[in-house]
VODO-756893 format. One line per 10 residues: number of its first residue (from 1); for each residue x, y, z of C-alpha. Coordinates in steps of 0.001 Angstrom, whole numbers, plus 524288, in hexadecimal, padded with zeros to 5 digits. Layout:
<pts>
NUM	X Y Z ~ ...
</pts>
This chain:
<pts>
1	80000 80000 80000 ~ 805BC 80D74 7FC93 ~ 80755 818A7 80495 ~ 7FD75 81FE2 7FF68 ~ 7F2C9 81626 801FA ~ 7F628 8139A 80E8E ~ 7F686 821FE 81196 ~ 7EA40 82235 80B52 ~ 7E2BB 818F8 8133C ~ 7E8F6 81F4F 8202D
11	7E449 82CDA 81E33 ~ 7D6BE 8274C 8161B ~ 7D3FA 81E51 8258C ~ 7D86A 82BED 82A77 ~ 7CE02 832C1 823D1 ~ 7C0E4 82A9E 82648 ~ 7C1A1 82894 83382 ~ 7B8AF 823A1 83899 ~ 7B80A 8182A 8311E ~ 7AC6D 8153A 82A2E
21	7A7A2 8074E 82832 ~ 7A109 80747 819FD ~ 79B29 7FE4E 81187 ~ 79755 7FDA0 80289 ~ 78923 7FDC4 7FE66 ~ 7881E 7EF1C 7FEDE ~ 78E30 7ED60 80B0D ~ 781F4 7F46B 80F84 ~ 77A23 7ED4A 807CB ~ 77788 7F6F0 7FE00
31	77626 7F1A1 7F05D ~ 77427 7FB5B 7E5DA ~ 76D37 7F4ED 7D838 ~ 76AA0 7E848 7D1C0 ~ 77831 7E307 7CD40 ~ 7824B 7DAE8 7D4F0 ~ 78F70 7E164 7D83A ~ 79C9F 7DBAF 7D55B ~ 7A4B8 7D55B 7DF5D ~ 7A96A 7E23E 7E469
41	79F28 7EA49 7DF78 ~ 7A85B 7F26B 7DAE7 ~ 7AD7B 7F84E 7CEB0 ~ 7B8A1 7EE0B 7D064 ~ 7AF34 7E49B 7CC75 ~ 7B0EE 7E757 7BFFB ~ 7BBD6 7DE11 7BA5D ~ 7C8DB 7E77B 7B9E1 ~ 7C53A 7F31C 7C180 ~ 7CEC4 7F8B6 7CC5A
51	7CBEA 801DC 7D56B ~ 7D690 80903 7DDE9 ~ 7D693 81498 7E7B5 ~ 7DFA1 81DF1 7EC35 ~ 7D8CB 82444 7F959 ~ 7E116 831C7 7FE43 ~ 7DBE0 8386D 80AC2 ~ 7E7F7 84147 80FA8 ~ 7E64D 84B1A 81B8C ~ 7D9A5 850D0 81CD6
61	7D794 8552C 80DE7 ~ 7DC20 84A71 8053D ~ 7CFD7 84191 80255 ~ 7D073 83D39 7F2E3 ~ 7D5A8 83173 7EB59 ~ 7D3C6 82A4A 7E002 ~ 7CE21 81E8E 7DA30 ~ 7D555 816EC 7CBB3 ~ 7CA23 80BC7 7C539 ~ 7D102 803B4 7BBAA
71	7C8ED 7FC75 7B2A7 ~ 7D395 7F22D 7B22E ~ 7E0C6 7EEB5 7B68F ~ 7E86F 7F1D8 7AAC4 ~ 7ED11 7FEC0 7A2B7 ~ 7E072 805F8 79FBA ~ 7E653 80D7B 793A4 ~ 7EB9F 80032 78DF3 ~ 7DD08 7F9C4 79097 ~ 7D375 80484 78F79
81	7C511 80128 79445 ~ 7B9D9 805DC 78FF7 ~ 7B32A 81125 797C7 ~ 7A8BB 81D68 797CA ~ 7A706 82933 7A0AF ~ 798FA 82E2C 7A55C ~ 79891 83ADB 7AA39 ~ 78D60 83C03 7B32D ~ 791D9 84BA4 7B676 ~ 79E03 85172 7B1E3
91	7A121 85A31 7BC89 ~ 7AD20 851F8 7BDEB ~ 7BAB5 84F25 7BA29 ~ 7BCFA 84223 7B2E0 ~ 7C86A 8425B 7AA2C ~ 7C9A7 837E3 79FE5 ~ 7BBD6 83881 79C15 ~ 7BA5B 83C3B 78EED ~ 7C420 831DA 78A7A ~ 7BD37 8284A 79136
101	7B0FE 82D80 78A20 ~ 7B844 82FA7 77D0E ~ 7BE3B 821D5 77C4E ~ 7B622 81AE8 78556 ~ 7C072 8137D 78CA7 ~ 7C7D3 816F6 79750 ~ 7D922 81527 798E8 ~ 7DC23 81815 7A6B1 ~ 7D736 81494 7B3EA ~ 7CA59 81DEC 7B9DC
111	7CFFA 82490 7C607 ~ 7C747 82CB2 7CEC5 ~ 7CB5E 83613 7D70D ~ 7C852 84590 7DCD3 ~ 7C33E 85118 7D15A ~ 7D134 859B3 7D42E ~ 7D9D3 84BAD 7D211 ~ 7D651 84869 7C546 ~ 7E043 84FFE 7BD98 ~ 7EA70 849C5 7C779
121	7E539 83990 7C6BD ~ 7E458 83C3F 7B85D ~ 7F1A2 83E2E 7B7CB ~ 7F5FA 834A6 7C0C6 ~ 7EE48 82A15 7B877 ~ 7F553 82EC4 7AD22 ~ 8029F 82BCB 7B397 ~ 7FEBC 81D58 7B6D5 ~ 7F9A2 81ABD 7AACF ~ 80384 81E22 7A2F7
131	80CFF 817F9 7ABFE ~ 8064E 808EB 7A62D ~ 80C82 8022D 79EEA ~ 808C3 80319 79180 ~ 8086A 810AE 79279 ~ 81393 817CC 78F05 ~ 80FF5 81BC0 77EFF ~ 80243 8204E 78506 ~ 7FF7B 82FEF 78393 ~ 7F065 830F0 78720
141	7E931 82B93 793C6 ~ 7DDE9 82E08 7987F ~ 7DC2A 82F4A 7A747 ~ 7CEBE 82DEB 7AD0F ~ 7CCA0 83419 7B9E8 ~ 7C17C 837FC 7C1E8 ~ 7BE68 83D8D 7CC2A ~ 7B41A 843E4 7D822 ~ 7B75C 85111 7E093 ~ 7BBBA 84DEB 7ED45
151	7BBDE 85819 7F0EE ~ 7B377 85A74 7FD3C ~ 7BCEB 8523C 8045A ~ 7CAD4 8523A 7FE4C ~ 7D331 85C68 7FA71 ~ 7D1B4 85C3E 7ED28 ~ 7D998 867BD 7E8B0 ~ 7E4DE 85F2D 7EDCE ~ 7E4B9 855CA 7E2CB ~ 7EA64 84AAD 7EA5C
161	7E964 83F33 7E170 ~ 7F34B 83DCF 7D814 ~ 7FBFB 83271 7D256 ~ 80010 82BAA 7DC29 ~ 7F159 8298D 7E243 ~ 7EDB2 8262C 7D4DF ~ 7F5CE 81BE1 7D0E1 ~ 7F32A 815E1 7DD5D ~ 7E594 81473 7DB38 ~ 7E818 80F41 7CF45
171	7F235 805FC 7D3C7 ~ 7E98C 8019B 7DF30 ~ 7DD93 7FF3B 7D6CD ~ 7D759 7F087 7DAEF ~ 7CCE0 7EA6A 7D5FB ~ 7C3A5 7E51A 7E1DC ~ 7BD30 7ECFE 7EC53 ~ 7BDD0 7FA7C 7EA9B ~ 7BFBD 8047C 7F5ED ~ 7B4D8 80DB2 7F62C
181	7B021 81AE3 7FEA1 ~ 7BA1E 82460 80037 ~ 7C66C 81F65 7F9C7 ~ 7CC44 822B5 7ECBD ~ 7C60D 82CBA 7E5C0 ~ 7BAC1 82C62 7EF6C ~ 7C2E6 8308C 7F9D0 ~ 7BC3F 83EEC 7FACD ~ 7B0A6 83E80 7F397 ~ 7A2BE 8409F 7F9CF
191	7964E 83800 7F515 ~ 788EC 83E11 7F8D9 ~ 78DF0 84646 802FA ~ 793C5 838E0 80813 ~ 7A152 834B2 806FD ~ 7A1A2 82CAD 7F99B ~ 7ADB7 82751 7F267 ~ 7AFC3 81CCC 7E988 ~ 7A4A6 81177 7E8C4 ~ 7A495 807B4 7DF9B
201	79AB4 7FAB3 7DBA4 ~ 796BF 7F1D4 7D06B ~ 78D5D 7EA43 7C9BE ~ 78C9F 7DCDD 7C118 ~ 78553 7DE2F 7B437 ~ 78127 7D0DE 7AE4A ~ 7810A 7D415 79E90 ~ 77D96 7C92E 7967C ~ 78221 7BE42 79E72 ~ 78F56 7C519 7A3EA
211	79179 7CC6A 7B013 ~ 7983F 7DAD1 7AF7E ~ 79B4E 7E47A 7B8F9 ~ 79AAF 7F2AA 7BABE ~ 79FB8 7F8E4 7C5E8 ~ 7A0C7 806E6 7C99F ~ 7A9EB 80FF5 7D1B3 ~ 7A5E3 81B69 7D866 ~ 7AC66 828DF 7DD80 ~ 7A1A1 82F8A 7E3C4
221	7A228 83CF6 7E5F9 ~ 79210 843D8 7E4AE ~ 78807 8465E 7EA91 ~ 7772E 84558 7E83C ~ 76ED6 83E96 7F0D6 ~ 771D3 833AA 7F67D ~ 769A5 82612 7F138 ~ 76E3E 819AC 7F4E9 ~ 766B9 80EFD 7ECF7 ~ 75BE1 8184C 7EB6D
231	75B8A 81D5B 7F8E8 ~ 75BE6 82BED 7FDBD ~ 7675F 82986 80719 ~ 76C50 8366E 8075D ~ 75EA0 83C73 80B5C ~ 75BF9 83027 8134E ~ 76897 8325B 81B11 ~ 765DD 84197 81E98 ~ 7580B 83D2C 822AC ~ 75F27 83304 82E21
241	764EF 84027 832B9 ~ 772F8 83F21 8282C ~ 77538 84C53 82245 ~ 7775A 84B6B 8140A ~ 784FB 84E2C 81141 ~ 78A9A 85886 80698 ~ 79882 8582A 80580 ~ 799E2 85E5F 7F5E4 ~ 78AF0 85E62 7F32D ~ 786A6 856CA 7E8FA
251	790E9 858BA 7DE5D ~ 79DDC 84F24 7DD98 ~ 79E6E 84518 7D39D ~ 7A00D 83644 7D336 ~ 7A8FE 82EB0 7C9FE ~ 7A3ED 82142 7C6B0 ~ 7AC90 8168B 7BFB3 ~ 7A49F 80C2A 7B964 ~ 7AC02 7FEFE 7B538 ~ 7A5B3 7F456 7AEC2
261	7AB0B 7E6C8 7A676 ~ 7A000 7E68E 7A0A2 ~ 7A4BF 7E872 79071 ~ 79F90 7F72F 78D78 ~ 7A4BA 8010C 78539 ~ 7A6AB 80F72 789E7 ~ 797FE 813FE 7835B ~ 79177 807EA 78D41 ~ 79A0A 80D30 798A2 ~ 79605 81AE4 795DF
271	789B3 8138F 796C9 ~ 78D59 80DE6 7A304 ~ 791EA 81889 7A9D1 ~ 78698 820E6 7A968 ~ 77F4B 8172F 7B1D6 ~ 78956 81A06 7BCEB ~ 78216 82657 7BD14 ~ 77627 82053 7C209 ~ 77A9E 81A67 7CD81 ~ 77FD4 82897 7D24D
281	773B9 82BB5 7CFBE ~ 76E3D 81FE6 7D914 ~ 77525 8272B 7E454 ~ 76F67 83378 7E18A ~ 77A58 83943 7D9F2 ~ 7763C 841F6 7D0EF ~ 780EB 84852 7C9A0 ~ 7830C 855ED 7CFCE ~ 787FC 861E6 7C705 ~ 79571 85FA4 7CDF0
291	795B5 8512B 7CE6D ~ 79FB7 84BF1 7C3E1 ~ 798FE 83E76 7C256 ~ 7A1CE 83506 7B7F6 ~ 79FB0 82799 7B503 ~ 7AB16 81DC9 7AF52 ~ 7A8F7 8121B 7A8F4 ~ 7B10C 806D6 7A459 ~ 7B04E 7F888 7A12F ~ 7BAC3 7EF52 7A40D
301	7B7F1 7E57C 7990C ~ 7C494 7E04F 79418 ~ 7C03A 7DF5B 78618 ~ 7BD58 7ED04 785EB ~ 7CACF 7F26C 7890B ~ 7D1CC 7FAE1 77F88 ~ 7E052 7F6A1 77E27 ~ 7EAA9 7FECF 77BC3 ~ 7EDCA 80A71 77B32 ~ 7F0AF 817D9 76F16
311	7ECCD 812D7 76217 ~ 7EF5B 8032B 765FE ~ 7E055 8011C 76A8D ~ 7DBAC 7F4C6 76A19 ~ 7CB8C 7F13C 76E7B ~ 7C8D8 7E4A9 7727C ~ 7BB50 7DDBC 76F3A ~ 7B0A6 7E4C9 7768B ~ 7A2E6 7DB2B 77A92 ~ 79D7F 7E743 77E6A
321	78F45 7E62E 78645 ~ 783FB 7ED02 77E50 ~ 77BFD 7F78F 78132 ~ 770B1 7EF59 78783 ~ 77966 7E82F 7908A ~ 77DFE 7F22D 797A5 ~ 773DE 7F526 7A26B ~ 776BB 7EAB8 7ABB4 ~ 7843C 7F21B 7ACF5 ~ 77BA0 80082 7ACB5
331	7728B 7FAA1 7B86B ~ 781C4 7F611 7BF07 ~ 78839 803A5 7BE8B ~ 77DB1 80AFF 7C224 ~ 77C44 80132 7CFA5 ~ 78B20 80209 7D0E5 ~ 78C26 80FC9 7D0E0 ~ 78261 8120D 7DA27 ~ 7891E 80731 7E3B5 ~ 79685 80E6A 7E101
341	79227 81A92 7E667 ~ 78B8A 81467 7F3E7 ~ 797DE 80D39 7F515 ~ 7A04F 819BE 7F355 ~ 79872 81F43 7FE40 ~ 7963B 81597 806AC ~ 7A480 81084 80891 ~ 7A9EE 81E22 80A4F ~ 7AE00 8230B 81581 ~ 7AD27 82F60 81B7E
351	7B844 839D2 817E1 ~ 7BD7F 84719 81EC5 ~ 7C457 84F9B 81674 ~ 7C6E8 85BC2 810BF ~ 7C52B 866C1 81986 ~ 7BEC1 85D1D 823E5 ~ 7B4F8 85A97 81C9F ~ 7AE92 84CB5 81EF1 ~ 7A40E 844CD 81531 ~ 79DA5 8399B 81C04
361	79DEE 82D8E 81575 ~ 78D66 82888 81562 ~ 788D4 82312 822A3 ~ 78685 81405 81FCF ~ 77E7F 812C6 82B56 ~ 775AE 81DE2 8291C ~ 7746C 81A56 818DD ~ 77269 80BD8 81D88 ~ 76769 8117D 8256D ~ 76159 81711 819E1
371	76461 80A68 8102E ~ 75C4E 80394 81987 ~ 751F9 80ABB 81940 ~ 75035 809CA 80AC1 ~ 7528C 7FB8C 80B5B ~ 75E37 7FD22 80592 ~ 76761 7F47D 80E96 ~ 76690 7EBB4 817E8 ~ 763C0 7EF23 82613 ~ 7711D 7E693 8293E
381	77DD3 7EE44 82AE9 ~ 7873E 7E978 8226E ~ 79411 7E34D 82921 ~ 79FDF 7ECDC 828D5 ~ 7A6C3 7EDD9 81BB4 ~ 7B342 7E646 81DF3
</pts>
């Protein structure tokens, strides 16, 4: 374990004391749609996706990070994957965008991270990808980075991630459970008025006799009002006597990465991705004027990988799914999403920061309280998240 990440941990332990026991929305018993989730329910799930963090709370100011998704193990620019971008609301800062929408694939890993950063991870991903091998003739990359203000709790005019923090994350991406709450990229960001962070789920699609997944990452960072599976929580919880919290008002933004191996091109992701927008909506999201609101889709399919790089392109066959097969993966997004962002809030833990200020991560026992009384959950506590 590197310095960094130890110091990391120390000051993050540092930072949300007390500690918070938390639990995902099935550990309460919460299950959002129809469709089964994969074995982590998870973006992960998807065969090839990585996930890595990079967490940095320093002193009382410092609460950012960032987050790398790799659709697979390999060089990106030498195995391009398909991919489309959704913009929900554009009041945000995605660079690499209109290549992605121009060429509909996508030759780097996604990294997420604060608005004021971008410029900075952007050029750090440069740096590691042209330090592959297999790179050195290569003149043009694009670098795909997003990003939510963080604002309200970190000192964002410091800038602090750079190259070091990203090619950790990179470095350290797994595939497997993925850490959620306030880690990464959701270190500082606020959810509702709640602390959120980074959530993520999935869903199997059965297509003509074969099983795909879609799963979906999350970087919440808005505000609405509050619905959990089509309950008023957030008015439900200031009638039981819990002031609504405000921290930024409803405008922030929320990044969502989509990953599926299901064989679509970039016009069926684009496809794809706008159903993400529905399950923000399912929360009670609703796309403020200041909420930069971006969707990213890929598919893993080997087949569908473009090899090579310059003028030595070579496409492999593409099975692609038609048109009227794609709603099973449409209904799977949409239920993903929606999980994502109840994960990214309820496994988050409460953060001070900047200037003292303090956003409360969402009271489990008073939401539980209301879940019950919609029938939502069972009246059993669930056993401590191990």
């Amino acid at each position: 374990m590197t310095t960094l990440h130890i110091t990391s941990i120390l000051l993050l332990l540092a930072a949300l004391q007390p500690a918070e026991t938390r639990h995902r929305a099935r550990d309460l018993g919460l299950a959002i749609g129809a469709l089964p989730t994969g074995q982590w329910n998870a973006i992960t799930d998807v065969p090839g996706v990585r996930v890595g963090h990079v967490t940095l709370i320093e002193g009382e100011e410092i609460r950012t990070g960032v987050t790398a998704i790799l659709p697979h193990g390999g060089n990106l620019f030498l195995e391009k994957v398909p991919a489309a971008v959704y913009v929900g609301n554009g009041f945000g800062k995605l660079m690499g965008s209109t290549q992605i929408r121009e060429l509909g694939n996508l030759e780097t890993p996604i990294l997420l991270t604060a608005t004021l950063n971008v410029p900075r991870v952007a050029d750090a991903l440069l740096d590691y990808m042209l330090g592959l091998p297999g790179m050195q003739e290569v003149r043009s990359v694009n670098p795909v980075v997003g990003e939510t203000n963080d604002g309200y709790l970190n000192e964002i005019r410091q800038r602090r991630v750079g190259r070091q923090e990203v090619f950790q994350a990179i470095r350290s991406a797994d595939t497997g459970p993925v850490a959620e709450g306030a880690v990464g990229a959701g270190t500082g960001t606020v959810c509702f008025g709640f602390k959120g962070g980074i959530g993520t789920s999935s869903r199997l699609a059965q297509i003509g006799g074969k099983s795909y997944t879609v799963g979906v990452l999350v970087q919440s960072n808005y505000g609405g009002d509050l619905q959990v599976a089509g309950a008023p929580v957030g008015r439900e919880l200031a009638k039981r006597g819990l002031p609504r919290p405000n921290p930024g008002g409803p405008d922030g933004s929320c990044m969502i990465i989509v990953a599926t191996d299901a064989p679509l091109d970039s016009r069926n992701l684009e496809r794809l991705a706008r159903r993400a927008m529905l399950g923000i909506g399912s929360t009670g999201g609703y796309s403020s004027n200041g909420s930069g609101d971006y969707v990213i889709a890929f598919s893993t399919h080997p087949e569908l990988r473009i090899e090579g790089s310059g003028e030595q392109v070579a496409l492999a066959p593409i099975p692609l799914l038609l048109n009227q097969h794609t709603s099973p993966l449409f209904q799977g997004v949409k239920e993903a999403t929606e999980e994502a962002v109840y994960n990214s809030l309820l496994m988050a833990t409460s953060v001070t920061g900047r200037r003292g200020r303090r956003v409360e991560a969402i009271p489990l026992e008073s939401l539980l309280e209301v879940l019950r009384y919609f029938r939502l959950v069972p009246e059993e506590r669930p056993e401590p998240r191990q």
